[in-house]
N, C-alpha and C positions, 0 to 999 in steps of 0.2 A: 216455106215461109207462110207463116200465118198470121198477116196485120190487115186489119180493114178498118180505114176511113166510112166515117158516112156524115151526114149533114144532115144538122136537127131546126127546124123551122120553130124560132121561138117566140117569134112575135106575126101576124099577118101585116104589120108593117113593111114596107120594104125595107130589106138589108139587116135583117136580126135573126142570125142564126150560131149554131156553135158548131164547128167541126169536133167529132168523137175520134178517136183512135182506142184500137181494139189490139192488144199483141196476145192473141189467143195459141202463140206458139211454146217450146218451152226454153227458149232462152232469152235471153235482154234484147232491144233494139236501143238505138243510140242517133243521137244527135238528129232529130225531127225538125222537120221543116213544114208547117200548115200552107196547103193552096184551094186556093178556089177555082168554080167556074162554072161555067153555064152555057146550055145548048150541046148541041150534039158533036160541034167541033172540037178534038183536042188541043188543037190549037191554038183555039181563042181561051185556052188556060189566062186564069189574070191572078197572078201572087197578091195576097196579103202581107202584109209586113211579114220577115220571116219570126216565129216563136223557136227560142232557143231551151227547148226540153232536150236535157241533157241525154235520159235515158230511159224507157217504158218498160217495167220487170213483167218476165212470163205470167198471165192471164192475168193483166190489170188494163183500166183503160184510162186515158188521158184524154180533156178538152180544151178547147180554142176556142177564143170569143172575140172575133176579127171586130175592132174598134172603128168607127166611124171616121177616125182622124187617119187609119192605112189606106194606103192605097189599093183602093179594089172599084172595075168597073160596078159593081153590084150595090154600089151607094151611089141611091137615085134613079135608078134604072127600073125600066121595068120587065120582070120578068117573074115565071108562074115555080112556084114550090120546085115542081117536078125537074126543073129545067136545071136547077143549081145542084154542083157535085163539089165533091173532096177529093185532094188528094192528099199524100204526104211522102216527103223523102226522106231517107231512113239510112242508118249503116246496120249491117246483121255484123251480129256475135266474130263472123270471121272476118268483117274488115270490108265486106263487099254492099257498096252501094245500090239502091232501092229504090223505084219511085212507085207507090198501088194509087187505084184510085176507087172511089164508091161504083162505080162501073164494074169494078172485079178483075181491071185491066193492071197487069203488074211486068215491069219491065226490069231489069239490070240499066244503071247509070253512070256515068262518069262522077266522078266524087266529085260535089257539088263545092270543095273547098270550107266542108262546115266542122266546127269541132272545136 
């Protein structure tokens, strides 16, 4: 599998940035879910509203641009470029659920119930 999230700093403001998704594999991914997060814990993961992209075709990429009005620790907060990550959950071509993150870290999931 080859999808990679990353996060693009588009304003020095706090809280303006776009999550990318990268499906640099050769088949489709389906039903994407956008997350955020920050610091080195994975478990201080904090969703963004979820974005309901249907599906990302072999080597195309797709953006997010988490709105001010979702809910996301990262409006208001202070924290440095480096610190905030992506992630995204995904179903591959056979049916099996996904979560990668801009870290590099990519797991097998329970089907997150999306679709």
């Amino acid at each position: 599998m080859r999808v990679f999230p990353w996060v693009e700093v588009t304003s020095h403001a706090r809280g303006h940035f776009l999550v990318h998704v990268t499906n640099s594999s050769d088949r489709p991914v389906y039903d994407l879910t956008f997350l955020l997060g920050y610091g080195d814990d994975d478990d201080a993961e904090h969703f963004s509203k979820p974005e309901a992209v249907k599906h990302l075709m072999p080597h195309e990429t797709t953006v997010f641009e988490p709105g001010k009005d979702e809910n996301s620790i990262l409006w208001g907060t202070s924290w440095e470029p480096g610190e905030v990550w992506s992630a995204v959950h995904f179903r591959d071509a056979s049916g099996e659920t996904w979560r990668v993150n801009s870290k590099g870290q990519m797991e097998r999931t329970p089907d997150p119930g999306l679709g």
